[in-house]
The first five atom37 places (N, CA, C, CB, O) and aatype in JSON, in Angstrom:
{
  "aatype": [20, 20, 20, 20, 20, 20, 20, 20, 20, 20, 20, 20, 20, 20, 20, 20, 20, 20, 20, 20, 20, 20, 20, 20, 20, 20, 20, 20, 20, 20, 20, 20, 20, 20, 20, 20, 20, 20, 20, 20, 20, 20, 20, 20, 20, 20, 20, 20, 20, 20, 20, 20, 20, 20, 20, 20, 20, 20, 20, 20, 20, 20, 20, 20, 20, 20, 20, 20, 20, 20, 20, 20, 20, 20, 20, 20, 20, 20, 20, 20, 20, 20, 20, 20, 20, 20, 20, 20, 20, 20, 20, 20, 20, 20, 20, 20, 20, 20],
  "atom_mask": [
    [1, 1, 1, 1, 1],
    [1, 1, 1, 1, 1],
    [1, 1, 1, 1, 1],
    [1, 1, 1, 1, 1],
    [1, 1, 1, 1, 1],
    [1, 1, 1, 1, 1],
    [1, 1, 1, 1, 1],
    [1, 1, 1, 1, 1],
    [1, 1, 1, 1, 1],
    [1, 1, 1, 1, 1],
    [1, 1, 1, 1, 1],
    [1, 1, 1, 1, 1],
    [1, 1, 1, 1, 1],
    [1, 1, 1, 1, 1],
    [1, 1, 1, 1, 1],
    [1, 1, 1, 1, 1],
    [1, 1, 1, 1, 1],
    [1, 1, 1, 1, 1],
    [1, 1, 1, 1, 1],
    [1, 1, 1, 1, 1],
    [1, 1, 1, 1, 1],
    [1, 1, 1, 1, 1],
    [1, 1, 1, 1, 1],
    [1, 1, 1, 1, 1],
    [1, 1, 1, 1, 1],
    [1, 1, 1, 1, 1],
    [1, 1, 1, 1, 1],
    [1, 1, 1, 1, 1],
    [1, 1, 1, 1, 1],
    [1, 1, 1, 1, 1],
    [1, 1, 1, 1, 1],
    [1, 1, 1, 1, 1],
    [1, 1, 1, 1, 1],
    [1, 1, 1, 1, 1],
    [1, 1, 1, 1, 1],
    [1, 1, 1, 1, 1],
    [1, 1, 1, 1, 1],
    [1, 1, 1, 1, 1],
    [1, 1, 1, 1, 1],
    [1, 1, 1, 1, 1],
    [1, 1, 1, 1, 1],
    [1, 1, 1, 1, 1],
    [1, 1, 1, 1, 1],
    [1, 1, 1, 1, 1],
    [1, 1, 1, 1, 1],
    [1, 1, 1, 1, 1],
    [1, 1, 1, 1, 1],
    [1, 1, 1, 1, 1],
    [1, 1, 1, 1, 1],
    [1, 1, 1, 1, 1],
    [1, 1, 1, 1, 1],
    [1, 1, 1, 1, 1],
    [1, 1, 1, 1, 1],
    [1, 1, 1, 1, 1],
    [1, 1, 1, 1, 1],
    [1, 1, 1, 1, 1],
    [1, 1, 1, 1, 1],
    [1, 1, 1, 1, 1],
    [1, 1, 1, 1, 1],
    [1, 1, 1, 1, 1],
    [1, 1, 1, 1, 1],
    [1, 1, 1, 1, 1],
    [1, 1, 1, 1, 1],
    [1, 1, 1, 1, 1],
    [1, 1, 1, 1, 1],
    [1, 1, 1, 1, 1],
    [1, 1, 1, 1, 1],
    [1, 1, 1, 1, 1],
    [1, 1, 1, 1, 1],
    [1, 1, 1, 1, 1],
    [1, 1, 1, 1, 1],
    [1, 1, 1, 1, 1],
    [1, 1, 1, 1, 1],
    [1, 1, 1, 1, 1],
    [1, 1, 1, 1, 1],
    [1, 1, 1, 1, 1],
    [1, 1, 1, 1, 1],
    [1, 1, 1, 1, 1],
    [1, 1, 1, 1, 1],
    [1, 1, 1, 1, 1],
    [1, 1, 1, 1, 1],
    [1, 1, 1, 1, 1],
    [1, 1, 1, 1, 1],
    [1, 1, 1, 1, 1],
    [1, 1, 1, 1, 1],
    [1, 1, 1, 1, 1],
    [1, 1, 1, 1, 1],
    [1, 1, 1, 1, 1],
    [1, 1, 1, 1, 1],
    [1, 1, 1, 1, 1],
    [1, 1, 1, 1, 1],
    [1, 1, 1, 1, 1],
    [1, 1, 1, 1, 1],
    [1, 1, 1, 1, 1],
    [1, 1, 1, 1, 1],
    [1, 1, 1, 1, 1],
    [1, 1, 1, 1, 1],
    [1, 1, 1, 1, 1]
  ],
  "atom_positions": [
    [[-32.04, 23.5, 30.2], [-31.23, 24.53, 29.61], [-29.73, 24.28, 29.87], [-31.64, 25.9, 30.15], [-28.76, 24.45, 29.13]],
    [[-29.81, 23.84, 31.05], [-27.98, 23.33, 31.41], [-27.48, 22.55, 30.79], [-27.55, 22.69, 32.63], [-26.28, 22.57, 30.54]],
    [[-28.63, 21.3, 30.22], [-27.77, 19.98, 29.69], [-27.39, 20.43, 28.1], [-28.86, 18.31, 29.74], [-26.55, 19.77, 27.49]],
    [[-28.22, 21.9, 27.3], [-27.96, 21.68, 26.1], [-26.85, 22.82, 26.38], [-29.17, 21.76, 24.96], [-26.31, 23.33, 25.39]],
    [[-26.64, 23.07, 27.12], [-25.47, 23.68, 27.53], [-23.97, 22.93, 27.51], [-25.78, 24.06, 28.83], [-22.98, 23.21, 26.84]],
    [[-24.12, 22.13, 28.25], [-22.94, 21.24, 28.65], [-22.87, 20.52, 27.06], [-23.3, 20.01, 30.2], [-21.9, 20.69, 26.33]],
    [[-23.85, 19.82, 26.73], [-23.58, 18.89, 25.32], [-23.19, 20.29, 24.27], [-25.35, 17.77, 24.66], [-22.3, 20.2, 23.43]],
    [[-23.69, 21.06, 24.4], [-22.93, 22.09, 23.41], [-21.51, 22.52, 23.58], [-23.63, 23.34, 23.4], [-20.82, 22.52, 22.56]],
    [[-20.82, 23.01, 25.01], [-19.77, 22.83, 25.18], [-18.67, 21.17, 24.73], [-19.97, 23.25, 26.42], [-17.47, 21.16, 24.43]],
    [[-19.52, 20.1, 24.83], [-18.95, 19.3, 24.64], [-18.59, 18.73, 23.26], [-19.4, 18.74, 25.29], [-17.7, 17.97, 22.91]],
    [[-19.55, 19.32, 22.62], [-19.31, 19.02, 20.99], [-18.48, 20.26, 20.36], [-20.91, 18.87, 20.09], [-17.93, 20.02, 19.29]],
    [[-18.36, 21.36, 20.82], [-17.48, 21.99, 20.76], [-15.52, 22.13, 21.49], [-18.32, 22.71, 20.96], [-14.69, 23.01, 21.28]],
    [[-15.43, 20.86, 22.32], [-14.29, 20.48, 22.92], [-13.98, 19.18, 21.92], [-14.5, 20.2, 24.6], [-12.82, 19.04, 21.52]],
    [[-14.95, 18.26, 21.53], [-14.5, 17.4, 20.0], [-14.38, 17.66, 18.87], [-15.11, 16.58, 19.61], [-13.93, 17.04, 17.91]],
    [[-15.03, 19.14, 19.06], [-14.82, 19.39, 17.19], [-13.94, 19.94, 16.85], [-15.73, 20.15, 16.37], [-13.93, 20.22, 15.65]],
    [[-12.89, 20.35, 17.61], [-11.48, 20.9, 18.2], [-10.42, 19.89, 16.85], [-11.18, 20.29, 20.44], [-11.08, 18.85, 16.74]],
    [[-9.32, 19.78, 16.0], [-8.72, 19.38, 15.22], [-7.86, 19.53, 15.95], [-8.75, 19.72, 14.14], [-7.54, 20.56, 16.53]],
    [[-7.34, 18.39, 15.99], [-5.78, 17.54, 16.81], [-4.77, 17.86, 15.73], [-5.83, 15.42, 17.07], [-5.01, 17.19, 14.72]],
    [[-3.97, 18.48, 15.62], [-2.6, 18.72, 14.69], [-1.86, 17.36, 14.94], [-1.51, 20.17, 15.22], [-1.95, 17.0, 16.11]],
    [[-1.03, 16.38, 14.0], [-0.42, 15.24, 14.17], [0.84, 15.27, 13.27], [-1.35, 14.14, 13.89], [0.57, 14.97, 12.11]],
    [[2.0, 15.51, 13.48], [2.84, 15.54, 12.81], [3.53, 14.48, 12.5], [3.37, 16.24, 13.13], [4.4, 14.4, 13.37]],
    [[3.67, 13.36, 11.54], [4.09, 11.94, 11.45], [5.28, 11.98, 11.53], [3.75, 11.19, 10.35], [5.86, 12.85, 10.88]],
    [[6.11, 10.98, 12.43], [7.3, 10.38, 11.84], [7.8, 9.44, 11.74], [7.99, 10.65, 12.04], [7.43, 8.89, 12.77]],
    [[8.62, 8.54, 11.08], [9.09, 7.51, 11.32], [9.56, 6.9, 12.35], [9.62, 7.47, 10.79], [10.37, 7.53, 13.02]],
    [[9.29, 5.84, 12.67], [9.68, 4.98, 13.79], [11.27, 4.56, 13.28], [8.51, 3.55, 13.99], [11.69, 4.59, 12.13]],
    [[12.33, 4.01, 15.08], [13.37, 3.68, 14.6], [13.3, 1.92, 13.38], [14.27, 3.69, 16.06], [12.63, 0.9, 13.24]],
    [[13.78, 2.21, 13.15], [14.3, 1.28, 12.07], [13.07, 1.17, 10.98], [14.74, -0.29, 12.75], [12.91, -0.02, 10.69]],
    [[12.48, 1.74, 10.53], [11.45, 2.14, 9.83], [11.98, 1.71, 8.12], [11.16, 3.83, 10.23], [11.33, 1.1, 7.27]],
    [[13.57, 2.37, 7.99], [14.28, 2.03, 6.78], [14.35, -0.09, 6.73], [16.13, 3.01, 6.98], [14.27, -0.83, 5.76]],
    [[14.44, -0.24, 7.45], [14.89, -1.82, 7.8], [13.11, -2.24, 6.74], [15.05, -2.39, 10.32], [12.93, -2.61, 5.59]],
    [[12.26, -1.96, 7.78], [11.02, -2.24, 7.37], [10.69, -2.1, 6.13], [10.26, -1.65, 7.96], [10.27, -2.99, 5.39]],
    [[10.9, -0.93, 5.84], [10.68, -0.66, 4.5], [11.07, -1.49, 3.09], [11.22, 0.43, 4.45], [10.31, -1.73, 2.15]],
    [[12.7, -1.91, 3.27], [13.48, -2.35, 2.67], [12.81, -3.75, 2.79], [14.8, -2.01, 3.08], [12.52, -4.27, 1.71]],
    [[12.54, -4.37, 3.79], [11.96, -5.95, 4.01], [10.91, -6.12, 2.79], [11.05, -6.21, 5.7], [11.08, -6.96, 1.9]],
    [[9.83, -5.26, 2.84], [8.57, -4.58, 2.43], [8.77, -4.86, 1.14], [8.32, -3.06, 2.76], [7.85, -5.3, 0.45]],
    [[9.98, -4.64, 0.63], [10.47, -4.21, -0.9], [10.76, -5.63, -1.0], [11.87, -2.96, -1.24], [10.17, -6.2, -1.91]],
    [[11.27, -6.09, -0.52], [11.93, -7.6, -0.86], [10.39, -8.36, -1.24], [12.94, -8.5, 0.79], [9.92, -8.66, -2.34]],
    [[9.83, -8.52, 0.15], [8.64, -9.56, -0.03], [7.74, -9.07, -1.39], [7.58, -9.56, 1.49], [7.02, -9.89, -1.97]],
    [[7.84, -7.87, -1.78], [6.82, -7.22, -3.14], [7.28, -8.38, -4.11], [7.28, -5.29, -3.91], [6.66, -9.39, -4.44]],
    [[9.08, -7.76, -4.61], [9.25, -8.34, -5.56], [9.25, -10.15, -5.68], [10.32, -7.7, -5.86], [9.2, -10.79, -6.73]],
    [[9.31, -10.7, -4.27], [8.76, -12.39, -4.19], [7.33, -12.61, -4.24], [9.16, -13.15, -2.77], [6.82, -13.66, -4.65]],
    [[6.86, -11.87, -3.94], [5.32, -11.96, -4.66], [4.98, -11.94, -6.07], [4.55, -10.88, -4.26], [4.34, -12.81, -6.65]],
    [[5.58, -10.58, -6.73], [5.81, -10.7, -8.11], [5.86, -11.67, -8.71], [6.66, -10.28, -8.43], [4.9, -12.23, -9.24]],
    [[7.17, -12.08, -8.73], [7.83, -13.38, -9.15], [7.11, -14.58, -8.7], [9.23, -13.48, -8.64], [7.18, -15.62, -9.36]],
    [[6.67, -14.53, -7.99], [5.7, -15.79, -7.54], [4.47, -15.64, -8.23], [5.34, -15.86, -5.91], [3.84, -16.68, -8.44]],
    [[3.9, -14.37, -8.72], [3.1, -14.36, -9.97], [3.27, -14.61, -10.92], [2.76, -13.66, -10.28], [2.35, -15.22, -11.47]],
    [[4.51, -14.31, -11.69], [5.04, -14.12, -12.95], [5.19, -16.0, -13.0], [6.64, -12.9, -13.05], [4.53, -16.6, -13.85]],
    [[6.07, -16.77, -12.05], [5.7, -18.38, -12.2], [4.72, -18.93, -12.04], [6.21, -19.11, -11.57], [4.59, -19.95, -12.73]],
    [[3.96, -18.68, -11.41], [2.03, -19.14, -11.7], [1.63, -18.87, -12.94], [0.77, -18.22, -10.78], [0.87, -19.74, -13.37]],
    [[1.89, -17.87, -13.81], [1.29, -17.44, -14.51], [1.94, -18.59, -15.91], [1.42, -15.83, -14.39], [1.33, -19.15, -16.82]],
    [[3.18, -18.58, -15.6], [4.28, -19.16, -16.55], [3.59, -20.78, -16.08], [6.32, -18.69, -16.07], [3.41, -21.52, -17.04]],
    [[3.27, -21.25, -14.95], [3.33, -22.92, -15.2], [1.84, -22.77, -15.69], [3.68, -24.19, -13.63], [1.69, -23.55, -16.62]],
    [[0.68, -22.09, -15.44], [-0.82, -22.12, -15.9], [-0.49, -22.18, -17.17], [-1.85, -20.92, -15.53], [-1.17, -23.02, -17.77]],
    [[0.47, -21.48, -17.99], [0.25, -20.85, -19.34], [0.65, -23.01, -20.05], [1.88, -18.91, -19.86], [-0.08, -23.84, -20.59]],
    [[1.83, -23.05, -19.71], [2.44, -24.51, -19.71], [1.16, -25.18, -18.95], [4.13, -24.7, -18.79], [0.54, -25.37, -20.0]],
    [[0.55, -25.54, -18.26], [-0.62, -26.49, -17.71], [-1.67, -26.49, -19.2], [-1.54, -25.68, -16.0], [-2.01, -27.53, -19.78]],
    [[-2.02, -25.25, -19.57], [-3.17, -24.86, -20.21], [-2.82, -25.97, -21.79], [-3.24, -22.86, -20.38], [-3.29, -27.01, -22.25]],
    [[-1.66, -24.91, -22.19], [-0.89, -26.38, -23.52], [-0.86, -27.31, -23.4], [0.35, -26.62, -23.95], [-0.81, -27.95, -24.45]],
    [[-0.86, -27.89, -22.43], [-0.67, -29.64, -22.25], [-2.22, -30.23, -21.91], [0.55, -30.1, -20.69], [-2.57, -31.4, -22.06]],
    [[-3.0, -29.17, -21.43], [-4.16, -29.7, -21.22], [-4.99, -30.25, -22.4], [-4.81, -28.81, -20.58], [-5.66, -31.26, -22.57]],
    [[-4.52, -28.7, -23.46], [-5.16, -28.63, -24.47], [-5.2, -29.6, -25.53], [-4.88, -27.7, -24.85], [-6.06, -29.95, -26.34]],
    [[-3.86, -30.0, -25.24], [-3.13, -31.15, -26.43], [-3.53, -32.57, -25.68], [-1.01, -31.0, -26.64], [-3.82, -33.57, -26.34]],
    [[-3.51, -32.57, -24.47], [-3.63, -34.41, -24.42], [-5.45, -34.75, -23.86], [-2.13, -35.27, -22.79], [-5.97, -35.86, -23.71]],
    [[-6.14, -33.21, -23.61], [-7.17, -33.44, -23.31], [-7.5, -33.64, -21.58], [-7.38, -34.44, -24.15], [-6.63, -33.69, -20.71]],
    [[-8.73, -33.72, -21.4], [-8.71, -33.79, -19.61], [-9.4, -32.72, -19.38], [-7.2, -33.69, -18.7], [-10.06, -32.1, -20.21]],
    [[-9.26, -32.44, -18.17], [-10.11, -31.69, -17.08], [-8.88, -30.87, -17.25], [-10.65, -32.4, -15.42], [-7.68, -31.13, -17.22]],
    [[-9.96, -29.18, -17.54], [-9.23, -28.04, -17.46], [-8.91, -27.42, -16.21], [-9.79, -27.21, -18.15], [-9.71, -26.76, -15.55]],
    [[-7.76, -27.65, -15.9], [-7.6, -26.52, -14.74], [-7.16, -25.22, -14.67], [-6.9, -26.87, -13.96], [-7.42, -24.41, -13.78]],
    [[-6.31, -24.99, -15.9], [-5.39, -23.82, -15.61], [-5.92, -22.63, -15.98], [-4.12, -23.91, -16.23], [-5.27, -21.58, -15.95]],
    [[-7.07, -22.7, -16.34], [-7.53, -21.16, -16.16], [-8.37, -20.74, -14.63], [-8.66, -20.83, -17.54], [-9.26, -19.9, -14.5]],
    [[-7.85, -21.49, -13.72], [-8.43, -21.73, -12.25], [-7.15, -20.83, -12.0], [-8.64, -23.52, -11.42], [-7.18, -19.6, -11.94]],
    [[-6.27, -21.45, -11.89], [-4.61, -21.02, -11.56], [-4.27, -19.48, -12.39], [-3.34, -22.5, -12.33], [-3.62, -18.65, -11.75]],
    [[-4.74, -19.12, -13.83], [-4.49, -18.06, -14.29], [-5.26, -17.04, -13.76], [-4.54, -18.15, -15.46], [-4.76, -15.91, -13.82]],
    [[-6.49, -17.17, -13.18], [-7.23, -16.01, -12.69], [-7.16, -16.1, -11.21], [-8.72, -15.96, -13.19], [-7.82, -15.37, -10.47]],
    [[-6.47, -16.86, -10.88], [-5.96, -16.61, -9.32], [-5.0, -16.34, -9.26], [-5.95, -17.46, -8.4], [-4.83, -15.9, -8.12]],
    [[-3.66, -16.27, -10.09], [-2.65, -15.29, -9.95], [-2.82, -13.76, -10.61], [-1.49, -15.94, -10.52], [-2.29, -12.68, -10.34]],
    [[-3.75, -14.13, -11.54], [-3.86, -12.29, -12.1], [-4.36, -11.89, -10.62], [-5.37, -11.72, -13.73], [-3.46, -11.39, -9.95]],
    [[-5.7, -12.02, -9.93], [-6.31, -11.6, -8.78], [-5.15, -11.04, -7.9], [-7.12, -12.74, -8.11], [-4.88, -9.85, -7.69]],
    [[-4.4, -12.37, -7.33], [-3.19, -12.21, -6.88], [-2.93, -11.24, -7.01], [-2.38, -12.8, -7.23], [-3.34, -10.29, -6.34]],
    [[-1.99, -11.21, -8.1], [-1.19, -10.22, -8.98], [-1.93, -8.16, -8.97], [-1.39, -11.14, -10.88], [-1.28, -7.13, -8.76]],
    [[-3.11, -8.29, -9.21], [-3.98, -6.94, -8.94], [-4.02, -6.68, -7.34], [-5.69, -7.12, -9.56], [-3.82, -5.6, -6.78]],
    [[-4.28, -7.74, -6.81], [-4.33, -6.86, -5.25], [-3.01, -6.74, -4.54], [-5.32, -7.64, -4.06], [-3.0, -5.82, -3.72]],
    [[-1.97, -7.39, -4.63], [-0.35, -7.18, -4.49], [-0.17, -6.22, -4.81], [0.59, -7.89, -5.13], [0.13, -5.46, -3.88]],
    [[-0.2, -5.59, -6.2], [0.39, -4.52, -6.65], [-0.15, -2.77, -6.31], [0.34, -4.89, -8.03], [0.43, -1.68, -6.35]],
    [[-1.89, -3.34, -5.89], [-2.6, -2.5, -5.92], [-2.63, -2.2, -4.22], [-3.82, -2.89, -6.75], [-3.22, -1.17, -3.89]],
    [[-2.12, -2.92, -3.3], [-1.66, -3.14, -1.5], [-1.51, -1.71, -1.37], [0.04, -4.16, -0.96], [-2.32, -0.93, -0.85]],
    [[-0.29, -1.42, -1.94], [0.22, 0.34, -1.25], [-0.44, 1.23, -1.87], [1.86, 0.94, -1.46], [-0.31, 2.26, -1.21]],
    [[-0.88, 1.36, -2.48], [-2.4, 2.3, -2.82], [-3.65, 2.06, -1.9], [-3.05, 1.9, -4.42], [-4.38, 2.97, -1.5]],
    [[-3.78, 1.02, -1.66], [-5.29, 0.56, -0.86], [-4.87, 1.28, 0.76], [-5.61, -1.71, -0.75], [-5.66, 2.05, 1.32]],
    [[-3.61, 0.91, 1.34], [-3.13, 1.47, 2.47], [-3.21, 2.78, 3.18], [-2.18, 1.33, 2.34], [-3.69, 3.36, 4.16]],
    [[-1.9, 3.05, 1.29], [-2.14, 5.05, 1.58], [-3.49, 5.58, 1.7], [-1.6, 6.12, 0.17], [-3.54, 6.51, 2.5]],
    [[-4.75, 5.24, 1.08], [-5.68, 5.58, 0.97], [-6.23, 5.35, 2.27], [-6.16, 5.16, -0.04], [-7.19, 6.06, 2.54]],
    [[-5.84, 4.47, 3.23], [-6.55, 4.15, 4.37], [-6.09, 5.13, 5.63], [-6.31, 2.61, 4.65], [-6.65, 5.87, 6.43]],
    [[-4.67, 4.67, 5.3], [-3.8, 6.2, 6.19], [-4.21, 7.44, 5.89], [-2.19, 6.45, 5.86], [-4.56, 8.29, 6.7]],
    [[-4.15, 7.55, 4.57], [-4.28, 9.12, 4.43], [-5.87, 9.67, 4.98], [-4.04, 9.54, 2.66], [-6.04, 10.77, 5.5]],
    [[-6.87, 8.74, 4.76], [-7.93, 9.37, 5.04], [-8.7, 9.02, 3.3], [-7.53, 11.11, 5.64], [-9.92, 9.12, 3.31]],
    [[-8.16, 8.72, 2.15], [-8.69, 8.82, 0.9], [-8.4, 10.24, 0.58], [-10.16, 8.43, 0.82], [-9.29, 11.02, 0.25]],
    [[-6.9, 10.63, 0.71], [-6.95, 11.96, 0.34], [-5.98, 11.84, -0.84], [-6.57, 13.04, 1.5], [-5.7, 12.82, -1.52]]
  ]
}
């Protein structure tokens, strides 16, 4: 009788909701701003994959050979979807999926 005692008190001392009020850490703006830089070099580092595959694919097409560049085009779209799609996947992880 004591122990479903105690485990009842005790699941009632965890089921207790911790209030957490977030804030930014110092230099948090610095971070952020970095954050922003490396996005748009990712970008652009898509947008030229995409640009030399598109140029690989024409030249393949015309002189013949072993296709590669639709290897290179669906690995920068991939790329390109989970880069863009990063700060959504995050918030969702922080937030809880709320």
């Amino acid at each position: 009788m004591i122990t479903a005692y105690v485990v009842g008190e005790a699941v009632t001392v965890l089921a207790q909701e911790i209030m957490i009020t977030p804030i930014s850490p110092p230099g948090a703006d610095k971070l952020i701003n970095l954050v922003n830089y490396l996005s748009w070099i990712v970008m652009l580092a898509g947008i030229a994959a995409l640009i030399y595959a598109g140029g690989k694919f024409g030249w393949e097409r015309f002189h013949g050979g072993a296709v590669e560049s639709p290897k290179i085009i669906l690995g920068a779209l991939v790329g390109g979807i989970i880069a863009t799609s990063a700060g959504a996947i995050m918030n969702a992880v922080v937030t809880g999926g709320v």
